[in-house]
C-alpha positions as CSV (number, residue, x, y, z in Angstrom):
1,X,-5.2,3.3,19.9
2,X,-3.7,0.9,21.9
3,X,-2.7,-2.7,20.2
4,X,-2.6,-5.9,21.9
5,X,0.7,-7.6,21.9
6,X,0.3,-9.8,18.1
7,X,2.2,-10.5,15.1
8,X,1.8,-10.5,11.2
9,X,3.4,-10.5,7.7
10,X,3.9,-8.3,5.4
11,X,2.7,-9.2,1.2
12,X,1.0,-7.5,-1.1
13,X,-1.9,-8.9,-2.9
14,X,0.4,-8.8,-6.1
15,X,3.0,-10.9,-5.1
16,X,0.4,-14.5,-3.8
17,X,0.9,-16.8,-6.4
18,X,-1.6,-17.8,-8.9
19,X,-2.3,-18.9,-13.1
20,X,-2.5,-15.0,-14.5
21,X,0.5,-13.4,-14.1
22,X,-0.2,-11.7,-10.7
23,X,-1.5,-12.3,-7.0
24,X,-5.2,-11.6,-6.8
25,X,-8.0,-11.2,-4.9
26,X,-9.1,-14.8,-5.7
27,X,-8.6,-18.4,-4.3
28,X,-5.0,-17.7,-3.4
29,X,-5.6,-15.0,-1.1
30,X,-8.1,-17.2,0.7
31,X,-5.6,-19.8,1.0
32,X,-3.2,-16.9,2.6
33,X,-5.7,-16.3,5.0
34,X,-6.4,-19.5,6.2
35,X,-2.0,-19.9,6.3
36,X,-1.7,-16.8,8.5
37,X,-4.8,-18.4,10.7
38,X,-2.6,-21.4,10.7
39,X,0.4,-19.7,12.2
40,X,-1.4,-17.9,15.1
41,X,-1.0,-14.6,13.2
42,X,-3.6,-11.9,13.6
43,X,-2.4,-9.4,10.7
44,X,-1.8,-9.0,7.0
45,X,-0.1,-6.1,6.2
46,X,-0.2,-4.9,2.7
47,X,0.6,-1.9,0.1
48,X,-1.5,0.9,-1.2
49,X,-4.4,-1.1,-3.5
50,X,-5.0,1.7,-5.8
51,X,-4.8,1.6,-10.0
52,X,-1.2,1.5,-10.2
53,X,0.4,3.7,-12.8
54,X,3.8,5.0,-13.6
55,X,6.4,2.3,-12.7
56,X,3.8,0.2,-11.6
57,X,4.3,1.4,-8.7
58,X,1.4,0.9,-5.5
59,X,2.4,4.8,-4.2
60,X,2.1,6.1,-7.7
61,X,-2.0,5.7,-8.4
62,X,-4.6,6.6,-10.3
63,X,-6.4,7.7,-7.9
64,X,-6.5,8.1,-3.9
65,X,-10.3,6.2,-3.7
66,X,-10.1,3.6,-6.5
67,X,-9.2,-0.1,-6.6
68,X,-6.5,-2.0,-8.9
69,X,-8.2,-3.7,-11.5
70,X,-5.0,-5.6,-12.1
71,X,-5.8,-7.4,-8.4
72,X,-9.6,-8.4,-9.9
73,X,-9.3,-12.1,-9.6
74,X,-10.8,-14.0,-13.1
75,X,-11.7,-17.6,-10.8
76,X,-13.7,-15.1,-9.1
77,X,-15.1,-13.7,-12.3
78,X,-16.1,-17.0,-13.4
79,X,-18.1,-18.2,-10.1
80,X,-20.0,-15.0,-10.9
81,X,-20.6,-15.7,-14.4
82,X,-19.3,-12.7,-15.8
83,X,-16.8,-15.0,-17.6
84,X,-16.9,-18.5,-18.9
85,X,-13.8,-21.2,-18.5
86,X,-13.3,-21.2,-21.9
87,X,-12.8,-17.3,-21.6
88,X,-9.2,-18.5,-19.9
89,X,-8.3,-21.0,-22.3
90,X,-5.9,-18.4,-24.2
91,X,-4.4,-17.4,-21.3
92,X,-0.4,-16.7,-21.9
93,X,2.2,-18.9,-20.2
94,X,2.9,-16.1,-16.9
95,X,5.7,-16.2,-15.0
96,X,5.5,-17.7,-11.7
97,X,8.0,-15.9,-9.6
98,X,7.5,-12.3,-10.8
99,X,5.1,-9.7,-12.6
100,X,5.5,-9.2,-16.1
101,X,3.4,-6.2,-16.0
102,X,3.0,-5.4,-19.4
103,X,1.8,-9.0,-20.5
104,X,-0.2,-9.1,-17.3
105,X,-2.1,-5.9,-18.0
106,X,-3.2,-7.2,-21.4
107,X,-4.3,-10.1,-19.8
108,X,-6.4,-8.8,-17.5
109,X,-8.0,-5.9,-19.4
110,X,-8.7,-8.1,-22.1
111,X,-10.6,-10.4,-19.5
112,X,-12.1,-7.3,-17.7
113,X,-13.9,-6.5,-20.9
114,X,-15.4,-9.3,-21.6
115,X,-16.8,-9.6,-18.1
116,X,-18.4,-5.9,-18.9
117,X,-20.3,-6.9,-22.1
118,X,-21.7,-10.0,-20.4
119,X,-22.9,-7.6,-17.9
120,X,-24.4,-5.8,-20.0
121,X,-26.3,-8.1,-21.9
122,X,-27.5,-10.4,-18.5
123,X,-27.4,-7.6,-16.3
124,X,-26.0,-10.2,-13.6
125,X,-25.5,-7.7,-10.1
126,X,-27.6,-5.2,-11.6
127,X,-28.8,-3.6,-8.9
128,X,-25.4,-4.4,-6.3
129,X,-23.9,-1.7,-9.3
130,X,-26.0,0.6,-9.0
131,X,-26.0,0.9,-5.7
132,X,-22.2,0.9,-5.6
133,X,-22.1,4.0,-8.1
134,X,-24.8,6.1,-6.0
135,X,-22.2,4.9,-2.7
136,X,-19.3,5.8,-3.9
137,X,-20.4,8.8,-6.5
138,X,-18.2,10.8,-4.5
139,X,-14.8,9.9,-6.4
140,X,-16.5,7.5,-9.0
141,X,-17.1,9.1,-11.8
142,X,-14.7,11.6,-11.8
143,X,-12.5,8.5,-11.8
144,X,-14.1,6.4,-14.5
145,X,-14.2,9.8,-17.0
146,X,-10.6,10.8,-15.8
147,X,-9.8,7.0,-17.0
148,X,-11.9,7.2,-20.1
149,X,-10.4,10.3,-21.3
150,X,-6.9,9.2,-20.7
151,X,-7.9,5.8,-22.7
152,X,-8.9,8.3,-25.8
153,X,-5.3,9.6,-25.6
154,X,-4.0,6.4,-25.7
155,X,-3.0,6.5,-21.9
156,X,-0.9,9.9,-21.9
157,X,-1.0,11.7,-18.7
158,X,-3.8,14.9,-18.6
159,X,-0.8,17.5,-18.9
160,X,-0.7,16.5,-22.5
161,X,-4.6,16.3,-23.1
162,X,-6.4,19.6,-25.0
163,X,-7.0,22.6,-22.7
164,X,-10.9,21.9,-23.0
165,X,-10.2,18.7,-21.0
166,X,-7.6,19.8,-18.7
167,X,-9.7,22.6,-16.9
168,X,-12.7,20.4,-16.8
169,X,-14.6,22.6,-19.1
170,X,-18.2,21.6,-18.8
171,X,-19.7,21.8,-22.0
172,X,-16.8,19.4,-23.3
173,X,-16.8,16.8,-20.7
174,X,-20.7,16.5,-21.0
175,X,-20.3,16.2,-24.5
176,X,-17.6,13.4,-24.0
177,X,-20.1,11.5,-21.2
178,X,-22.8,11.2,-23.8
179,X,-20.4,9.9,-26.3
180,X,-18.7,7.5,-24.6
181,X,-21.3,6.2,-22.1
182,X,-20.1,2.6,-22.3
183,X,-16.8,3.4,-22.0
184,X,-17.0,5.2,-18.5
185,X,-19.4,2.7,-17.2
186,X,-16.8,-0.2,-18.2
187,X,-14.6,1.5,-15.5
188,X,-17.3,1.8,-13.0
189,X,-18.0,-1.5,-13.6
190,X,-13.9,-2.7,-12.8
191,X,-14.4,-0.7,-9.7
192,X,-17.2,-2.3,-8.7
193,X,-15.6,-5.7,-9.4
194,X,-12.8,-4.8,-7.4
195,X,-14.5,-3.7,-4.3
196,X,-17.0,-6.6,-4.4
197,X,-14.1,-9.5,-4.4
198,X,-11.9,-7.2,-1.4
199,X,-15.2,-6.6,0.6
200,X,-15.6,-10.7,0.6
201,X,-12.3,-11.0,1.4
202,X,-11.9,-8.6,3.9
203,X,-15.2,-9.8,5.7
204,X,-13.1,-13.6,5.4
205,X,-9.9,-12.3,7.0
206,X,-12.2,-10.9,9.9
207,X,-14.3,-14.1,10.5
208,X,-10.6,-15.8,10.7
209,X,-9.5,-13.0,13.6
210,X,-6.8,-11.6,10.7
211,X,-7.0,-8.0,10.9
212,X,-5.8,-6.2,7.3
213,X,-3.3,-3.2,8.1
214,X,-3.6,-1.2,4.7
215,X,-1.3,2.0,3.6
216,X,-1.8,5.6,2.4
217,X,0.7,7.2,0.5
218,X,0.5,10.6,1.9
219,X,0.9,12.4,-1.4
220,X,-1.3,11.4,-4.8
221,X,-0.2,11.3,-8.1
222,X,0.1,14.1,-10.6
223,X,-1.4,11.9,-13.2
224,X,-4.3,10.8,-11.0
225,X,-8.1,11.7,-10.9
226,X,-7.8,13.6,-7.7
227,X,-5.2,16.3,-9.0
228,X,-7.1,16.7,-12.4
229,X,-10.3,16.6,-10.6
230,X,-9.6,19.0,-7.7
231,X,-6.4,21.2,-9.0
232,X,-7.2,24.5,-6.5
233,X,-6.0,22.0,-3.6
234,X,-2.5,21.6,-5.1
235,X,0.4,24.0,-6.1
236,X,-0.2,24.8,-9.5
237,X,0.7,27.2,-12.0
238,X,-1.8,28.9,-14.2
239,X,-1.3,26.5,-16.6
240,X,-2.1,23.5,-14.4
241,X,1.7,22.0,-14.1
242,X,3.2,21.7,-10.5
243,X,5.3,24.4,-9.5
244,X,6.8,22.3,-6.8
245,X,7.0,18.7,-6.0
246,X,7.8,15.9,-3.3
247,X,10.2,13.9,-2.6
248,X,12.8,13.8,0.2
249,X,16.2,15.2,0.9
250,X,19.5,12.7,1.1
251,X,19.2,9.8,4.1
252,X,20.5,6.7,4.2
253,X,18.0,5.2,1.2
254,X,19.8,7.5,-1.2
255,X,22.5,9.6,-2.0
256,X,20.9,11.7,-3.6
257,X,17.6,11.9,-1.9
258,X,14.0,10.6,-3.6
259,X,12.8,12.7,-6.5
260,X,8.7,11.4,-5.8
261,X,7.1,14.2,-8.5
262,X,3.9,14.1,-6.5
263,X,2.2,17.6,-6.6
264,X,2.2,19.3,-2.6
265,X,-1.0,20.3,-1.2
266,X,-1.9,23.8,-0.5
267,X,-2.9,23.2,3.2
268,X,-4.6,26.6,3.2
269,X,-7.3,25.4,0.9
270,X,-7.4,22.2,2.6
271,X,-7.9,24.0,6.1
272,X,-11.1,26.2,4.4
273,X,-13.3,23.3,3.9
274,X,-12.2,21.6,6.9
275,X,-9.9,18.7,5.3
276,X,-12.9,17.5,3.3
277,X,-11.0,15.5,0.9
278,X,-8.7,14.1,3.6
279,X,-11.4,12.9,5.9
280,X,-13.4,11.4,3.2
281,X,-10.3,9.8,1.7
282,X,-9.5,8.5,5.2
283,X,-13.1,7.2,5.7
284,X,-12.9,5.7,2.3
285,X,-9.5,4.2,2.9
286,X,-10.8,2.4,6.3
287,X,-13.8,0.3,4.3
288,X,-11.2,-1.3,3.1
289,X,-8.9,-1.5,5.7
290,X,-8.7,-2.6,10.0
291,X,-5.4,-0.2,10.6
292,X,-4.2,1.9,8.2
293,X,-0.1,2.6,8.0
294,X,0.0,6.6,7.4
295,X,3.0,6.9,4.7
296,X,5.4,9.4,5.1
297,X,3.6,10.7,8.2
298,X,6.3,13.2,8.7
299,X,5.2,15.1,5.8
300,X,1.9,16.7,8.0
301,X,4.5,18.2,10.4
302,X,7.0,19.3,7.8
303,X,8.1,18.1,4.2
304,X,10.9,18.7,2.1
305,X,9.7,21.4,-1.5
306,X,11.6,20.3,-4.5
307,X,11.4,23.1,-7.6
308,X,9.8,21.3,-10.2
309,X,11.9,20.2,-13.2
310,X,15.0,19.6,-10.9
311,X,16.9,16.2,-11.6
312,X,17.2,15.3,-8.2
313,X,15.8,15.8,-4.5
314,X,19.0,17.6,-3.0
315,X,18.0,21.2,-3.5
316,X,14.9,21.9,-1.8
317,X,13.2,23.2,1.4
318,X,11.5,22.4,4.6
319,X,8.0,23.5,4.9
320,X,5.5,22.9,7.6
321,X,2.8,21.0,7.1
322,X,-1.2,20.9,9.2
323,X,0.1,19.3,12.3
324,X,-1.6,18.5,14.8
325,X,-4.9,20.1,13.7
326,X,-5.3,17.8,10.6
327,X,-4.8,14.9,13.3
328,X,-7.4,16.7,15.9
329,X,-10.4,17.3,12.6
330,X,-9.3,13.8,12.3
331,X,-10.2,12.4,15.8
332,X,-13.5,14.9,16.0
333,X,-15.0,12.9,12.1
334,X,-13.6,9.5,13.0
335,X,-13.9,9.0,17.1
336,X,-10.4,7.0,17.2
337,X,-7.3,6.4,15.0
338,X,-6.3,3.3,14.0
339,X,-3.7,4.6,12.4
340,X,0.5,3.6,12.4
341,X,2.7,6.5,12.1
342,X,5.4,6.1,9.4
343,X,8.4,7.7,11.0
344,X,11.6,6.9,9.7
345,X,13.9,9.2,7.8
346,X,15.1,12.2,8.8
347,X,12.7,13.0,11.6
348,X,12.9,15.8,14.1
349,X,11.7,16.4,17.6
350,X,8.5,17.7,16.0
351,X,7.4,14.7,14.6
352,X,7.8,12.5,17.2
353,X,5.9,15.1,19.7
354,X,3.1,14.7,17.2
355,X,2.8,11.1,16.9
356,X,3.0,10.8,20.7
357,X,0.4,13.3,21.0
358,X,-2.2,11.5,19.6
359,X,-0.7,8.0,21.0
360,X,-0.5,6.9,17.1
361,X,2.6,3.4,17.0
362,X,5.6,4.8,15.3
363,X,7.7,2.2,13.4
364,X,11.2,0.5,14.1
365,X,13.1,-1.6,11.7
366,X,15.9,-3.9,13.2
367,X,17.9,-3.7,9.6
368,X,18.6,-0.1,10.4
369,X,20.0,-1.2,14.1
370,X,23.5,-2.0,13.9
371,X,25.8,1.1,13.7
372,X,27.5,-0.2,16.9
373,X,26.0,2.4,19.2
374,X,24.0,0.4,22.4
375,X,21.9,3.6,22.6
376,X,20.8,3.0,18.8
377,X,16.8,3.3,18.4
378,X,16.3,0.7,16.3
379,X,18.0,-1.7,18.4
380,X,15.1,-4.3,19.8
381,X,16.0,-4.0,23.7
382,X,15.1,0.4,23.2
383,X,11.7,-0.3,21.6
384,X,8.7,1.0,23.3
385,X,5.6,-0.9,23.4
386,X,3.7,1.5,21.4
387,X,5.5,0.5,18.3
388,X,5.3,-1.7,15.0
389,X,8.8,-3.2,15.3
390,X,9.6,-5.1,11.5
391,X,12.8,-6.9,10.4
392,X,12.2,-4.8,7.2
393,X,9.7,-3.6,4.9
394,X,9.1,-3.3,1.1
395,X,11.7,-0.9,0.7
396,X,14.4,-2.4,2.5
397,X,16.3,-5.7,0.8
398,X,15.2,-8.2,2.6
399,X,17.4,-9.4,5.7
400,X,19.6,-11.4,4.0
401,X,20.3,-9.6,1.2
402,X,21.1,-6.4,4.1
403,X,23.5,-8.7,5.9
404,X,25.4,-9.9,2.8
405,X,26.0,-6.6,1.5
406,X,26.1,-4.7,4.9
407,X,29.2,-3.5,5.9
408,X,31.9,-5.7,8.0
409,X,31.6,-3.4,11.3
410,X,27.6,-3.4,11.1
411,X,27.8,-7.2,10.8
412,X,30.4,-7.4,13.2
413,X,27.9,-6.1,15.9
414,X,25.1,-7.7,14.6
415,X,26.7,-10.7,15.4
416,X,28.1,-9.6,19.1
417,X,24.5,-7.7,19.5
418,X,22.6,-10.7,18.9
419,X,25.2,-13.8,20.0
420,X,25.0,-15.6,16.3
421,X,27.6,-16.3,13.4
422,X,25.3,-14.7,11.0
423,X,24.4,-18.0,9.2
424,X,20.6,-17.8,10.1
425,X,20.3,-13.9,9.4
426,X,16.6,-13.5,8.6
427,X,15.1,-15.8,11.8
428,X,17.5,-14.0,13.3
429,X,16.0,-10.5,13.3
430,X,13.0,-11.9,13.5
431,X,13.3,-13.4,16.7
432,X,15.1,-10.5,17.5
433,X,11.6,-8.1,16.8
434,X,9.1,-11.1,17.9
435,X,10.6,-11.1,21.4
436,X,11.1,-7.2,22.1
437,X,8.6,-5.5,24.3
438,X,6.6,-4.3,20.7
439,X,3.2,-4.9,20.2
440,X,3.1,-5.6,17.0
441,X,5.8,-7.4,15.3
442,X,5.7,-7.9,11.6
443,X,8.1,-9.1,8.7
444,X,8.0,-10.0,5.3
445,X,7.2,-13.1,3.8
446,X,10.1,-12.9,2.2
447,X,12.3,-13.0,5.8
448,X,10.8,-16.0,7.1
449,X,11.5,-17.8,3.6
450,X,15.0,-16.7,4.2
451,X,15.4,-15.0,0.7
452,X,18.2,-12.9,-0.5
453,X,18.0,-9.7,-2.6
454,X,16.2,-11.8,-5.3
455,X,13.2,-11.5,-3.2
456,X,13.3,-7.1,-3.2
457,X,10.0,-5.6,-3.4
458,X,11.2,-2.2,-3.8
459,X,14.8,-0.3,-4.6
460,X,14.3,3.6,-3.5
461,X,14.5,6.3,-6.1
462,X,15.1,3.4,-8.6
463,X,12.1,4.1,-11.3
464,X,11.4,0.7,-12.7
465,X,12.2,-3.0,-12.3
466,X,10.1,-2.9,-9.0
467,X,7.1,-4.3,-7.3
468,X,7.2,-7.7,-9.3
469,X,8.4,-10.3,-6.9
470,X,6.0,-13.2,-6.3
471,X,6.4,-16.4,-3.8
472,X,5.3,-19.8,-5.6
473,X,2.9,-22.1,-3.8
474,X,4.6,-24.5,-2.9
475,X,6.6,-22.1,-0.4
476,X,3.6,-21.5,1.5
477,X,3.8,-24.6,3.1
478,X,2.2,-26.0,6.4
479,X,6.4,-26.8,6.9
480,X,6.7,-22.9,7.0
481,X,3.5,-22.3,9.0
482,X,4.8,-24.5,12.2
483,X,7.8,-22.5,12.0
484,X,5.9,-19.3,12.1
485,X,3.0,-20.6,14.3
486,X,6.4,-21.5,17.1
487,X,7.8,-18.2,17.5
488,X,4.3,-16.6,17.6
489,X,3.9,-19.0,20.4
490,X,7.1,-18.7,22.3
491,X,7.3,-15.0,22.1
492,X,3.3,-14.6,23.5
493,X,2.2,-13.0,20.1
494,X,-0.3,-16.3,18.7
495,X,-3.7,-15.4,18.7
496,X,-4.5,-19.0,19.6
497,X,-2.7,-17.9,22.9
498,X,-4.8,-14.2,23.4
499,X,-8.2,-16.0,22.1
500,X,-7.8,-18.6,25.1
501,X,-6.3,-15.9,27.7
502,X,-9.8,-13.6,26.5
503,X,-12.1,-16.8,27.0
504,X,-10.1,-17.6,30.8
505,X,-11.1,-13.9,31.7
């Protein structure tokens, strides 16, 4: 696809602010909407939105189909009379600046329940559930009994569960459906929630010209719906444990490489029945969705086989992936791919001969820019057009925090490179990206608030402490949106500017 030339910032639902402990779905994320109308930005750019799970993390879910309940927005809850006002009344005194996850996901389940039995005694949206369920019956109720079971083992991961369970036997999980009816419909019901409030919001962003650019993770969880549900399309042993695992060998995120866990596919299987899960999960993936950022995107050219049970990522192997027939099923199901290519890493030839093949944006961050070599990729002035060009993303520290702890000959050409003393680092890069030849130019909210490593999203191959950074409302300011709304302006990327150049045409 081609991309017109526009800008946008990158924040996950999780991290707006808001009275219950995390960013929603709800009245803040409206009033983000509107700010990034405001600015003359076209795009919101967030993280995977599946049921986080290990580490809290948005790349470690549930499930591949299914919506964070933790993201269900209670306001919303109450304008649909699932819940009264006095329902919040107990609600615990939340951080503002950060997710307390464990508090939070009390909270909300706590709240989430008592939306369910009001349900079910007014049957409020009766039939907008039922249709959902017979929609999305697909992944739903392998998701909501996955969830259920797990619940009666108190949340432990399916390894651990009796054999019966693990290998699906039929007679067992048919007896467990009709005994805990209530229970697997409770997380239908979340699910349904969950899509209902995005769907709203979604259509909202739209109507404001803010297109959403979502993410895939390229690999699922072990503990996840899809690997217990469908375990013939994953390495396995007899026994249903991975026999090999994801991750990535040593770059310049870590040391030691990334130790992911996440079961690898066996592409044969997928091949046989055409990618079935992977085109539905792609389809699925772009309801919610305008552009989807296609994680690890080397990994379907070639990805790096860890022996499972090692301590680290070092000792593995390259293997190749579907290439470009996945992409090419792709293209024949979907009729175009609005899809962005994550290529960074360690990337061969291969990769890049893939990504240009089917004319998908690769991504440049200027953080990774300054080695002092002119010819350096990541350097603004050797971006293509076809590119998402970012000061950083969620796993980077955000610019100033790179620049203070950056070494003294990187920052030395930084400064030479871009003709400042370093005292303005984050506008800095941004300007930098906003007035390359990119198309799409994005940054984190926490860059144009000038934060330091306080404001991390993410630390790489760290396995908690992550995700939990939130901005406070009175940050999102209309202050902050003239800055933003200038350099959209000066640099050609407002979409004030490309909706008056489309109605002079």
């Amino acid at each position: 696809m081609k991309y017109k030339r526009s800008a946008g910032i990158l924040l996950h639902p999780s991290s707006l602010p808001g009275p219950d402990g995390i960013g929603d779905l709800g009245p803040e994320a409206y009033r983000w909407i509107s700010f990034l109308k405001e600015t003359g930005s076209s795009l919101w750019q967030v993280l995977p939105l599946g049921p986080t799970g290990y580490g809290d993390s948005p790349y470690q879910c549930f499930s591949a189909f299914a919506g964070n309940p933790y993201l269900i927005s209670p306001a919303l809850l109450v304008d649909d009379e699932f819940l009264e006002m006095s329902d919040l009344e107990r609600r615990p005194e939340f951080n503002d600046d950060h997710v307390d996850f464990g508090e939070v996901i009390n909270w909300k389940l706590s709240l989430l329940q008592k939306s369910y039995e009001r349900f079910q005694k007014r049957k409020l949206l009766k039939k907008e559930f039922d249709a959902f369920k017979i929609s999305e019956e697909e992944w739903l109720l392998d998701y909501a009994l996955f969830m259920s079971i797990k619940e009666t083992y108190g949340g432990a991961s399916w390894e651990t569960w009796d054999n019966s369970y693990r290998i699906r036997d039929k007679k067992t999980l048919d007896r467990f459906k009709e005994n805990n009816r209530e229970k697997i419909e409770s997380h239908m019901f979340r699910q349904f929630i969950f899509f209902r409030q995005w769907t709203n919001l979604k259509k909202y962003a739209n109507e404001n010209d803010i297109k959403i650019i979502g993410d895939i993770p390229i690999f699922v969880a072990f503990d996840s719906a899809d690997a217990w549900s469908h375990p013939d399309l994953f390495f396995f042993s007899k026994d249903l444990k991975p026999t090999v695992v994801a991750g990535v060998p040593p770059d310049y995120f870590s040391a030691t490489g990334q130790l992911w866990g996440n079961p690898l596919y066996r592409w044969e299987m997928h091949k046989a029945t055409g990618y079935e899960w992977w085109v539905k999960r792609i389809i699925s993936t772009l309801k919610l969705y305008d552009v989807v950022r296609l994680d690890h995107f080397r990994g379907f050219v070639n990805y790096w086989e860890i022996p499972a049970g090692n301590p680290t990522a070092e000792i593995g192997r390259w293997v190749s992936g579907p290439s470009a027939e996945f992409f090419n099923v792709l293209l024949t199901k979907l009729g175009k791919l609005p899809i962005i290519a994550e290529d960074l890493g360690e990337i061969s030839n291969e990769v890049f001969e893939l990504r240009d093949l089917f004319d998908l944006p690769g991504m440049k961050i200027c953080q990774f820019a300054f080695s002092g070599d002119p010819n350096e990729l990541f350097l603004p002035h050797n971006y293509p057009v076809n590119c998402v060009a970012y000061s950083g993303t969620h796993d980077n520290d955000t610019a100033l925090g790179w620049y203070l702890s950056a070494p003294e000959v990187e920052k030395d050409f930084y400064r030479k490179y871009m003709a400042q003393s370093g005292d303005n680092v984050s506008w800095d890069l941004i300007r930098a990206v906003w007035a390359s030849v990119a198309a799409t130019a994005i940054a984190p909210l926490q860059d144009f608030l000038s934060l330091g490593s306080e404001g991390r999203m993410n630390f790489p191959g760290r396995a908690s402490g992550n995700w939990s950074w939130r901005v406070t409302t009175d940050l999102i300011n209309s202050h902050l949106a003239s800055k933003i709304a200038e350099i959209n302006f000066i640099y050609g990327r407002s979409s004030k500017i490309i909706e008056k150049k489309g109605k002079n045409t």
